[in-house]
N, C-alpha and C positions, 0 to 999 in steps of 0.2 A: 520366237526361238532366240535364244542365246550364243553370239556367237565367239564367245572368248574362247581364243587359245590357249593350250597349254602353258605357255611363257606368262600370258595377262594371269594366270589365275594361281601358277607357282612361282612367280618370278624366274630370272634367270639364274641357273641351276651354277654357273660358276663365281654368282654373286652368295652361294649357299658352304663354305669351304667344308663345314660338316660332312656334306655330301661327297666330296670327291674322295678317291681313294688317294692317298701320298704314294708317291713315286718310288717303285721300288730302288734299294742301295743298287741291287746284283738283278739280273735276267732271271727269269724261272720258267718263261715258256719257249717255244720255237722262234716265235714272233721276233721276242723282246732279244735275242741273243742275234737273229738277224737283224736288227735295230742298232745292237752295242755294233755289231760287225758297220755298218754302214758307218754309224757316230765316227770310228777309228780311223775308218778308211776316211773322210772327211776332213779330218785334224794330220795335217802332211806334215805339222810341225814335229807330230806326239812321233810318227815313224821314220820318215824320210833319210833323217839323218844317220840313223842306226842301218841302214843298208848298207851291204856288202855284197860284189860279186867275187865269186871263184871259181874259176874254170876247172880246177881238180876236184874239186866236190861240193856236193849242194851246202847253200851258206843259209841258216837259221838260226832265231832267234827269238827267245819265249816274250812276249813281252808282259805279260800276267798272268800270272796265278791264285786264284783265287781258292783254297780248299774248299773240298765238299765236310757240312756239317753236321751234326744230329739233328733228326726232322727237316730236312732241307726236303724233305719230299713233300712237305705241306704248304699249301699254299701262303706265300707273303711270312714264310720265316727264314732262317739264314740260307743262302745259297745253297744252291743246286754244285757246286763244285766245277772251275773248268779252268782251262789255258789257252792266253790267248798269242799267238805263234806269227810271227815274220817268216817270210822266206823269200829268198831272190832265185833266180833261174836264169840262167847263162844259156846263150840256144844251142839246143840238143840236150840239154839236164834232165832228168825227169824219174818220176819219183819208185817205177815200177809200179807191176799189180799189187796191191794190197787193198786192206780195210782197215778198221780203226778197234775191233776186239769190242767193247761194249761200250765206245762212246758214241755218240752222236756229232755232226758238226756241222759247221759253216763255215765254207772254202769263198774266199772274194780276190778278184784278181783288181790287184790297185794301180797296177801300172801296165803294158804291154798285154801282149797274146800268148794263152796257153791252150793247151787241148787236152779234156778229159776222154779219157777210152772206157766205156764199161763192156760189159759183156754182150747189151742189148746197143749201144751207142757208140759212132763219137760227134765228140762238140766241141766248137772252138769257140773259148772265153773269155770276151775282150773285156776291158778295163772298166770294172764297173759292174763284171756280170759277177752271180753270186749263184751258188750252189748247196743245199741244205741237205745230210745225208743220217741215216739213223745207222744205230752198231748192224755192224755185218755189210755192210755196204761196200762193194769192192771195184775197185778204181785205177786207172794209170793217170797221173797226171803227168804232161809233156808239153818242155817248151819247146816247138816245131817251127818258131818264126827265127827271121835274123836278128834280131829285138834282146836284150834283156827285161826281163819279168818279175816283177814283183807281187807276192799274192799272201793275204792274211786267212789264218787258219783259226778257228774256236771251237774246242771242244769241249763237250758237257758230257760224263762226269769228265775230270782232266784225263788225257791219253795217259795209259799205262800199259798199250802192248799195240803193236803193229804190224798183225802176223800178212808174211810175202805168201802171194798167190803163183803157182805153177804161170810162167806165160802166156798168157793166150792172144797177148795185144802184141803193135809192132815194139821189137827192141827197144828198149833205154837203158842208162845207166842206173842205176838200182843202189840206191843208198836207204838205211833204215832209220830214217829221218821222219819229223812229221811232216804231213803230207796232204 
């Protein structure tokens, strides 16, 4: 009996470049957009400096934009469409109940502690934690520490409505901000 493996008998599959897929420009799955989200949060040069706190109201900042294209809904052709969002939080800010209308996203807290309220939950989100949500998903986010807070936001297709939910979480300030 023969006992070659795989590797002896095709060689190594990254010495084959035919074979590998090229790296997509833009994300197009849930993964790959939790993937851009971590890369960004990782590169403190690309965001850091564009922070801003405001104690009068929540301070944001888009930092990409990518339009959505024709056929972006097929796989490995132009973008899926999305924005990709800074935001600082000063303690006690917070975003009110809402959702995001038909986008999806990925919330990542890159600096301090925030806390998400849903309807079934709350969870407090330290620096590093990452949250993936689909359209209609509705949320309070709150910075509840003595800390200012930093958290990057991506949504696919880009936000174009952020409709407010009646309260049912504790009070915050309520700004129609992305979130």
């Amino acid at each position: 009996m023969n006992s070659n493996s795989d590797l002896q008998i095709a060689g190594d599959i990254l010495e084959v470049q035919h074979l590998l897929q090229p790296a997509r420009e833009h994300p197009a799955t849930v993964s790959e957009f939790v993937g851009l989200a971590r890369a960004i949060a990782a590169d403190r040069a690309q965001w850091e400096p564009l922070v801003r706190y405001d104690t009068t109201t929540r301070w944001y900042h888009r930092l990409r934009t990518v339009p959505q294209a024709l056929g972006s809904a097929q796989a490995g052709k132009a973008p899926l469409g999305y924005e990709v969002w800074l935001l600082s939080w000063v303690p006690g800010q917070g975003s009110g109940l809402h959702d995001h209308g038909p986008s999806s996203g990925v919330l990542t807290v890159l600096e301090g502690r925030l806390t998400e309220r849903t309807e079934r939950a709350t969870r407090a989100l330290d620096s590093g934690a990452q949250r993936v949500f689909a359209p209609g998903y509705a949320h309070e986010v709150v910075n509840d520490s003595l800390e200012p807070a930093v958290s990057l936001h991506i949504y696919y297709p880009g936000l174009t409505e952020m409709p407010m939910h009646a309260a049912q979480c504790a009070p915050a300030a309520v700004d129609v901000v992305p979130a």
